[in-house]
SEZA-585271 format. One record per residue (C-alpha): x, y, z; chain. Coordinates in steps of 0.5 Angstrom, whole numbers, padded with zeros to 4 digits. Each point is the difference from the previous one (the first is absolute). Layout:
BEGIN
+-------+-------+-------+---+
!    xx !    yy !    zz ! c !
+-------+-------+-------+---+
!     X !     Y !     Z ! A !
...
+-------+-------+-------+---+
END
This chain:
BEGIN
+-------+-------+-------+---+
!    xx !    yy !    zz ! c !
+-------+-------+-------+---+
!  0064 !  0011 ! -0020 ! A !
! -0006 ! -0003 !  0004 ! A !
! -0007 !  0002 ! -0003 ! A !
! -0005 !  0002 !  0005 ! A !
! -0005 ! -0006 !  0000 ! A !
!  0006 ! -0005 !  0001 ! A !
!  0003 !  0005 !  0006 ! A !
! -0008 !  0000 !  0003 ! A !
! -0001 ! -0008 ! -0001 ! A !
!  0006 ! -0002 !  0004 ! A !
! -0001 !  0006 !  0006 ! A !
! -0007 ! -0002 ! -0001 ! A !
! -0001 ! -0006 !  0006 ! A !
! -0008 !  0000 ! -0003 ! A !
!  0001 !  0000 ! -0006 ! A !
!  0001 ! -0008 ! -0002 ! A !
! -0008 !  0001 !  0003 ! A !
! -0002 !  0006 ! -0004 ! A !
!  0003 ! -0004 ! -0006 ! A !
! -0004 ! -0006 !  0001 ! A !
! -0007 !  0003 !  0001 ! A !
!  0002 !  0003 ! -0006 ! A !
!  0000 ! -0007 ! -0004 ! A !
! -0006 ! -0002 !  0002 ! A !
! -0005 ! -0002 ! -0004 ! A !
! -0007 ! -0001 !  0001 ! A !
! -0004 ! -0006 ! -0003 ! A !
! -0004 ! -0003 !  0004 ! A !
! -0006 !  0002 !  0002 ! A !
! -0001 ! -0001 !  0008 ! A !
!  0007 !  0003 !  0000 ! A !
! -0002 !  0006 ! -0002 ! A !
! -0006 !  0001 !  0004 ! A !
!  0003 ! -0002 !  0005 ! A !
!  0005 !  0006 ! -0001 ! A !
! -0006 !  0005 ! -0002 ! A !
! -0002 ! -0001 !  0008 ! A !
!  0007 !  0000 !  0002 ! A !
!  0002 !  0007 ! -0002 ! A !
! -0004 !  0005 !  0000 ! A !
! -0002 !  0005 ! -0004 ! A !
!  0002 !  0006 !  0004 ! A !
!  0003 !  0001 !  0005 ! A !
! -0003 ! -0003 !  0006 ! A !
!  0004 !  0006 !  0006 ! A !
! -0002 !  0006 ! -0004 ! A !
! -0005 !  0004 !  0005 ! A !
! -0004 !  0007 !  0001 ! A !
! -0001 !  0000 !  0008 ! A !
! -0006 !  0004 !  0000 ! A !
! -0004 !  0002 !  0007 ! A !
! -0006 !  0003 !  0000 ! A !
! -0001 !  0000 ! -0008 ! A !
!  0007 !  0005 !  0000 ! A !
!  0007 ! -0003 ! -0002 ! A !
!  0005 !  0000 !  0005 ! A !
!  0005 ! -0003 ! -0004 ! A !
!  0003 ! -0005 ! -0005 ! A !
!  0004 ! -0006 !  0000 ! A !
!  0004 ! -0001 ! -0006 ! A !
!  0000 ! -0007 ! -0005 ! A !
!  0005 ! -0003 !  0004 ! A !
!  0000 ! -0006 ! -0005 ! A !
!  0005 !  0003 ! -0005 ! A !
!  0005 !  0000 !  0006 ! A !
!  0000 ! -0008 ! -0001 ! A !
!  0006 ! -0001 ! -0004 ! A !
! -0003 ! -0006 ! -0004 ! A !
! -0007 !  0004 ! -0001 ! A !
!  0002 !  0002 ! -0008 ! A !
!  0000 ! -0008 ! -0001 ! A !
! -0005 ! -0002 !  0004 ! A !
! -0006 !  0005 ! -0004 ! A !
!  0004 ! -0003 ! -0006 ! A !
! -0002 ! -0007 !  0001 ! A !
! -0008 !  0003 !  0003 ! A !
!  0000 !  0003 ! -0007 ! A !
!  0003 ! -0006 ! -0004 ! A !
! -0005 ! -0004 !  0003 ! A !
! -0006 !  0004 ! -0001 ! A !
!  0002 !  0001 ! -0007 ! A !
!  0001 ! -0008 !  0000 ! A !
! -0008 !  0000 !  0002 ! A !
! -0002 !  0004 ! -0004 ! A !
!  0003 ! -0001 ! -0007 ! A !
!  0002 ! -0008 !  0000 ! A !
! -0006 ! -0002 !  0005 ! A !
! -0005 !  0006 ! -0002 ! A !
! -0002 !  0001 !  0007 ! A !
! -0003 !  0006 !  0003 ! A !
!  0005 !  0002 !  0004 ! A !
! -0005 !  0007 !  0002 ! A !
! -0001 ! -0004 !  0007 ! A !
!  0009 !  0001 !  0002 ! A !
! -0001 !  0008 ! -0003 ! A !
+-------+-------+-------+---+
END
Protein backbone atom coordinates (compact mmCIF):
# COMPACT_ATOMS: atom_id res chain seq x y z
CA UNK A 1 0.00 0.00 0.00
CA UNK A 2 1.22 3.40 -1.11
CA UNK A 3 1.00 6.25 1.16
CA UNK A 4 -0.39 9.63 -0.27
CA UNK A 5 2.75 11.83 -0.27
CA UNK A 6 4.76 8.79 -2.20
CA UNK A 7 1.90 8.57 -4.86
CA UNK A 8 1.55 12.62 -5.13
CA UNK A 9 5.57 12.86 -5.44
CA UNK A 10 5.95 10.36 -8.13
CA UNK A 11 2.50 12.07 -10.34
CA UNK A 12 3.76 15.36 -9.23
CA UNK A 13 6.37 16.31 -12.32
CA UNK A 14 7.07 19.55 -9.96
CA UNK A 15 7.51 18.38 -7.21
CA UNK A 16 11.67 17.83 -7.07
CA UNK A 17 11.18 21.82 -7.80
CA UNK A 18 8.87 22.29 -4.71
CA UNK A 19 11.27 19.89 -2.78
CA UNK A 20 14.24 21.94 -3.57
CA UNK A 21 12.87 25.61 -2.78
CA UNK A 22 11.78 24.05 0.38
CA UNK A 23 15.46 23.21 1.26
CA UNK A 24 16.87 26.22 0.92
CA UNK A 25 18.46 28.34 3.18
CA UNK A 26 18.85 31.82 3.74
CA UNK A 27 22.44 33.02 4.82
CA UNK A 28 23.29 35.73 3.16
CA UNK A 29 22.42 39.07 3.39
CA UNK A 30 22.35 40.14 -0.48
CA UNK A 31 20.51 36.90 -1.24
CA UNK A 32 17.98 37.90 1.02
CA UNK A 33 17.34 41.47 -0.15
CA UNK A 34 17.55 40.26 -3.18
CA UNK A 35 14.63 37.89 -2.76
CA UNK A 36 12.61 40.73 -0.43
CA UNK A 37 12.53 42.72 -3.73
CA UNK A 38 12.02 39.45 -6.03
CA UNK A 39 8.60 38.25 -4.34
CA UNK A 40 6.19 40.56 -3.51
CA UNK A 41 4.32 40.67 -0.46
CA UNK A 42 0.91 40.53 -1.92
CA UNK A 43 -0.27 39.56 -5.04
CA UNK A 44 0.66 42.11 -7.60
CA UNK A 45 -2.75 41.07 -10.07
CA UNK A 46 -5.27 41.40 -7.52
CA UNK A 47 -7.53 44.62 -8.64
CA UNK A 48 -10.85 46.53 -7.89
CA UNK A 49 -11.58 48.20 -11.44
CA UNK A 50 -13.32 51.33 -10.39
CA UNK A 51 -15.10 53.75 -12.75
CA UNK A 52 -16.03 56.88 -11.68
CA UNK A 53 -15.68 56.39 -7.97
CA UNK A 54 -18.05 53.02 -8.14
CA UNK A 55 -16.70 49.48 -8.37
CA UNK A 56 -17.34 47.53 -11.42
CA UNK A 57 -15.48 44.36 -10.58
CA UNK A 58 -13.11 42.54 -9.09
CA UNK A 59 -10.14 40.36 -10.22
CA UNK A 60 -9.26 37.76 -7.97
CA UNK A 61 -5.44 37.21 -6.62
CA UNK A 62 -4.36 35.02 -9.53
CA UNK A 63 -1.13 34.10 -7.69
CA UNK A 64 -2.10 31.09 -5.87
CA UNK A 65 -2.94 29.48 -9.22
CA UNK A 66 0.95 29.31 -9.59
CA UNK A 67 1.84 25.91 -8.49
CA UNK A 68 5.14 27.14 -6.91
CA UNK A 69 3.52 30.16 -4.99
CA UNK A 70 3.63 28.20 -1.48
CA UNK A 71 7.28 27.89 -1.73
CA UNK A 72 8.31 31.03 -3.36
CA UNK A 73 6.27 33.07 -0.34
CA UNK A 74 8.22 30.68 2.00
CA UNK A 75 11.45 31.71 1.03
CA UNK A 76 10.34 35.56 0.96
CA UNK A 77 9.48 34.67 4.47
CA UNK A 78 12.84 32.82 5.29
CA UNK A 79 14.63 35.66 4.04
CA UNK A 80 12.75 38.23 5.79
CA UNK A 81 13.04 36.48 8.90
CA UNK A 82 16.86 36.02 8.28
CA UNK A 83 17.17 40.07 7.86
CA UNK A 84 15.39 40.48 10.52
CA UNK A 85 16.78 38.07 13.64
CA UNK A 86 20.31 37.16 12.23
CA UNK A 87 21.22 40.82 10.69
CA UNK A 88 18.83 42.82 12.96
CA UNK A 89 17.65 44.83 9.89
CA UNK A 90 14.61 46.60 9.65
CA UNK A 91 12.59 44.82 7.42
CA UNK A 92 9.30 47.41 7.50
CA UNK A 93 10.46 48.84 3.91
CA UNK A 94 9.57 44.80 2.23
CA UNK A 95 6.16 44.92 4.22
Amino acid sequence: MTSFTQFKSENDFLFPVRQWLDSQEVKNSKLAHFLCKLIPAQCPFERDIVVFGRKLFHIPPMCKLNPLYEQVVTLRFKALCYLADECGEDITAYC
